[in-house]
N, C-alpha and C positions, 0 to 999 in steps of 0.2 A: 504494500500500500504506500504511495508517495504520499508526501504533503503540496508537491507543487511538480504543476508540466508547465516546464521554460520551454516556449516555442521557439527558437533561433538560435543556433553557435556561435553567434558574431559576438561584438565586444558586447553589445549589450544582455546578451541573455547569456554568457559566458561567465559575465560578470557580475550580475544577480546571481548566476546558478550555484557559483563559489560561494556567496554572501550569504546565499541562504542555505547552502550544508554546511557551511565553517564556521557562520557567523551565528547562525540558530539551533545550529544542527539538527536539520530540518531534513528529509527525502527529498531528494528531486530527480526528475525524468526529463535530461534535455532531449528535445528533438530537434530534425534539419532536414529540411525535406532533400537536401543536397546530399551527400555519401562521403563528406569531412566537415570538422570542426573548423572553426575560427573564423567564415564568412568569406568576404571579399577579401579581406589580409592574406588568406589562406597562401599558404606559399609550399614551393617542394621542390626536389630534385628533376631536372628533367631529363631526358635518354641520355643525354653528353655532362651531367654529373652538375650540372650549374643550378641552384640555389632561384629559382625564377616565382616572381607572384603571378598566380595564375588568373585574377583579374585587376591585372596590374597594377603601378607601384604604386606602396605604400609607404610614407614616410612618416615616423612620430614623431611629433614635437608638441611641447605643452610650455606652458606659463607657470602651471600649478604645479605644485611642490608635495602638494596632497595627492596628485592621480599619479604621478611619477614614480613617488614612492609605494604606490599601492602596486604598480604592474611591476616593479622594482623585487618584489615579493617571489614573482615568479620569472624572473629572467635575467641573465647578464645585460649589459648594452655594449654595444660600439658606437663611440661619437660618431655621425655623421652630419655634415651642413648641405643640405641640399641646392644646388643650381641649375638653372635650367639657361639653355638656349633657343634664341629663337633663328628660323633657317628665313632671313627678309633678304629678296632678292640675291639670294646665292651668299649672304653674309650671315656670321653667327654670331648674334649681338644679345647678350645679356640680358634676361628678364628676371623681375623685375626692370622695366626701364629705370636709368641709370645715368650718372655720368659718360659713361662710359658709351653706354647704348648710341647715344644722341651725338656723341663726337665724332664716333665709328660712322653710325649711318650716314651722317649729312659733311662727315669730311671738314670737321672743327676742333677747334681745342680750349672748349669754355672751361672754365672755373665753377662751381658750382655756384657761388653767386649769379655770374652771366647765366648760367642755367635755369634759374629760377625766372629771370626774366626772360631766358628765351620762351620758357613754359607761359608766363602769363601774355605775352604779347600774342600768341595762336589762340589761349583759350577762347571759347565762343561763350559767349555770356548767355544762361540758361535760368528762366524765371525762376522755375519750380523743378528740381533732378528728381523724376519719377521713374526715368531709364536707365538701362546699364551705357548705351548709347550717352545720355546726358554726365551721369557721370566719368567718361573720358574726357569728351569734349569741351568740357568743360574745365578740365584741370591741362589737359596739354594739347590740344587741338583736333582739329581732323583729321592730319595727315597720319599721325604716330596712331591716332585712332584707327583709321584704315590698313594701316599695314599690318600692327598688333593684334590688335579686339578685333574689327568688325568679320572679318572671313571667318579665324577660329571660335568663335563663339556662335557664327551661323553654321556652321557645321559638329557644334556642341551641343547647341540645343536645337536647330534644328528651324530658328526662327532668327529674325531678325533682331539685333541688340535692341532694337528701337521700341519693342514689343517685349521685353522682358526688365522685370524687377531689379531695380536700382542696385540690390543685394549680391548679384552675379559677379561685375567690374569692380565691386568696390573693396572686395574682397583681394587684389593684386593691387600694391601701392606702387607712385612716383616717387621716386627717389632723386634727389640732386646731388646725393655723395656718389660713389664709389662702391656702395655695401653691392656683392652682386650672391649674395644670400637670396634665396627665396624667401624663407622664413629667417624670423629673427627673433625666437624664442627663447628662453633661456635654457631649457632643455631639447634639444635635440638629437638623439638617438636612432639607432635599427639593434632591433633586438638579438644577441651577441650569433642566439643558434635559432635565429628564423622565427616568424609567426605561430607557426603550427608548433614550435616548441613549445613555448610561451603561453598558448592555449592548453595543450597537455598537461602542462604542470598549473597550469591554473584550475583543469576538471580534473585534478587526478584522488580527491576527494573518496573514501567507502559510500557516503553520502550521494553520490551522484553516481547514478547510471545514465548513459548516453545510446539514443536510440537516430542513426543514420538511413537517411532515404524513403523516410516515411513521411506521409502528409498530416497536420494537425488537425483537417477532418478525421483519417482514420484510427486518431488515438484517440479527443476526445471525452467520447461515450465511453473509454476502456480507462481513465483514471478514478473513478469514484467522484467522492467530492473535493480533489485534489485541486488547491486557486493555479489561478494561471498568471504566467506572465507575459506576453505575446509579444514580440520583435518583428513579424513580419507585413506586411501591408495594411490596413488598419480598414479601406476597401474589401478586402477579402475577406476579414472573420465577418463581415458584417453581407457577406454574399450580394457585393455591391449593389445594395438596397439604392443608393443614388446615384448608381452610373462608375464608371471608375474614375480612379484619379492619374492622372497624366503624370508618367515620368519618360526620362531618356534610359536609354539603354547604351549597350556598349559591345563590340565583339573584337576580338584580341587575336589578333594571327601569330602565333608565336615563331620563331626561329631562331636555330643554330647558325656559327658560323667557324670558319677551322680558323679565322684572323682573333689573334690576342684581345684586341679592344677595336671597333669600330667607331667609338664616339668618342669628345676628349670632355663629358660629363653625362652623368646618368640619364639625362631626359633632351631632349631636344624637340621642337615644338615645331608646326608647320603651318602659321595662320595666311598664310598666301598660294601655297602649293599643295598638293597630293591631296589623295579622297582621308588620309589619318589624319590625327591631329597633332598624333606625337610619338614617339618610339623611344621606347627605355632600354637600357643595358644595366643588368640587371649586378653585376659584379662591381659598379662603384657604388652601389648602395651597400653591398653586403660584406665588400674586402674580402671575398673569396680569389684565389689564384688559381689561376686555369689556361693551359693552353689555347683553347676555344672560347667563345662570350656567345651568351645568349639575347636575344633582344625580342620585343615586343610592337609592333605597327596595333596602335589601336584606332577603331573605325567608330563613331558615334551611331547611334540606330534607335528608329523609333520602336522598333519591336526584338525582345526579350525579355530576360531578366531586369526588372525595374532598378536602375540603381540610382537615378537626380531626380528629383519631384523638380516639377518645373514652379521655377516663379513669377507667375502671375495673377490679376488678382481674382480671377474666375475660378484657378483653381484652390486658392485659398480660400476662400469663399464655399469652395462643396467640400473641403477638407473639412473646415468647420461645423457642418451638419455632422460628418462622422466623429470628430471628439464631442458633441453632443453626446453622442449613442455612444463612447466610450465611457463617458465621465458618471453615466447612469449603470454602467455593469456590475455589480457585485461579484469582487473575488476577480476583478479579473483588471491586472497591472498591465499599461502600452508604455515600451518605450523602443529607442533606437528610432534611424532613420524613417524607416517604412513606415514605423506604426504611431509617428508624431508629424512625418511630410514634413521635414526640413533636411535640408543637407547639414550634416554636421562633420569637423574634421572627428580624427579617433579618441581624441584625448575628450573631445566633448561629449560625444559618446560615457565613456566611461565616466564622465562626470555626471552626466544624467541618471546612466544605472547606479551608480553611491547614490544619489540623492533619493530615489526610488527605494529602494533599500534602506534609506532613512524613513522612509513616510509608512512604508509597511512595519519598520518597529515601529513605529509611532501610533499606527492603526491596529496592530495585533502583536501587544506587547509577546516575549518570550516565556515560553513554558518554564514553572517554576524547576523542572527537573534539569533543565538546560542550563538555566541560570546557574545552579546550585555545582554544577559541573566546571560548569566557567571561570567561578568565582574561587 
């Protein structure tokens, strides 16, 4: 007899399912309608021995001191700082735009000061930023806009930046130094022996049994009155009583090659050229050595596996109707991407399931037998 079916192996229902056998010591029954743990992170060895994410890279970084140390629990790290390039007309210029970026492209040698002013003399002056469009254009121009943003983001979501939530752009900053850091968190890492490690030793609990490839209709009816915590599309438990809700998808072409390194950083970005949008090598994320390097072409698509809820505001608006019907469930906890329709990076994630995992001790304090163990 469980006490709880965690519907999802990703961070979030990984990291409840820990919380609630170690922290309650409570039963639980993960499931994944998928045939592994760990979700999109998932990562694994491929035919030529390389270390690859199979829906591609994943990088962690946080802010917080608290999430860090909690997955800290269950994993070594290797520093890693993340960068990315972008491929603008046959050049590979820094993203984040950058000092650097803007001297490269247009064949200059500002200062960062001059730079600030070269950014405000393009911006376009914008009433009201409701777009991901308004938010470029409005801080460095049209030009760096259309080279940058406007191609990769119509081939990301699939619509015009002009047509999507302000939230998208705003999310990549301008920079006038030099930092050619993607992120600029204080913790920055890849987890020393891979995702899927990191997950194992985070379910490796007597408490938790894990049930792969099976659908959360067909268990259900087979838990008793065991609560639930659902992770996966928040549409779907509700057998899209109001239609579905809109996300992007994504399909990954993986590939070998016998050359040592083909890129001279992990990601490289295509917002002008090719049907991808970006291709990863997967060996300077992870500091593995290998003769061969594996890479990734990923293709944006409207149909698969749901992985972006899109932002706009129709659909936030029929998301709304379903956390209605969520917030009236008894016994039954949503969290993670799918089942809240927001893009979150990993470390927010797992902020959200601590939190969640507060509000259930909160709502069903612990069994005095547990306490009594604990203490």
């Amino acid at each position: 007899m469980y006490d709880w079916l965690v519907v999802g192996a990703g961070f979030a229902g990984s990291v409840l399912a820990e919380r609630l056998a170690n922290g309650r010591g409570e039963r639980v029954l993960l499931i994944d309608r998928r045939t592994h743990i760990g979700g999109n992170a998932y990562d694994h060895y491929d035919e030529a021995g390389i270390l690859i994410h199979r829906y591609g890279p994943h990088i962690f970084h946080t802010n917080s001191k608290q999430i860090f140390d909690h997955l800290s629990q269950f994993t070594n790290w290797r520093k890693y700082e993340h960068r990315v390039l972008a491929n603008i007309e046959g050049q590979l210029l820094p993203v984040p735009i950058n000092l650097d970026t803007v001297n490269r492209l247009y064949g200059l040698s500002l200062t960062s000061e001059e730079l600030a002013t070269f950014f405000a003399q393009r911006a376009e002056h914008v009433d009201e930023i409701r777009t991901s469009e308004d938010v470029v254009i409005s801080q460095v121009g049209r030009d760096l806009y259309e080279k940058f943003f406007k191609g990769y983001t119509r081939k990301q979501w699939g619509v015009d930046p002009s047509e999507l939530d302000k939230s998208v752009t705003s999310r990549v900053p301008t920079r006038t130094c030099r930092d050619d850091r993607y992120f600029t968190d204080v913790y920055q890492y890849m987890p020393s022996a891979g995702y899927t490690r990191m997950f194992e030793r985070m379910l490796s609990s007597s408490n938790i049994d894990i049930s792969l490839g099976v659908d959360y209709k067909d268990v259900r009816e087979k838990v008793g009155n065991a609560r639930t915590i659902f992770t996966g599309p928040i549409d779907e438990f509700f057998d899209f009583r109001f239609g579905k809700l809109p996300y992007r998808s994504l399909r990954f072409d993986h590939q070998n090659f016998a050359d040592e390194w083909l890129q001279p950083v992990a990601v490289i970005n295509y917002p002008m050229s090719e049907d991808y949008t970006r291709v990863t090598e997967y060996k300077h994320l992870t500091g593995q050595r290998h003769p061969s390097t594996s890479v990734t072409y990923e293709y944006p698509s409207a149909d698969g596996d749901p992985y972006y809820p899109i932002p706009r505001p129709e659909n936030a608006a029929l998301y709304k109707r379903y956390e209605a019907l969520a917030n009236a469930e008894k016994d039954v906890w949503f969290a993670g991407r799918l089942a809240t329709y927001r893009y979150y990076n990993m470390d927010q994630v797992v902020g959200q399931a601590l939190a969640t995992f507060r509000r259930i001790n909160e709502a069903l304090p612990k069994s005095v037998a547990f306490q009594a163990v604990a203490e």
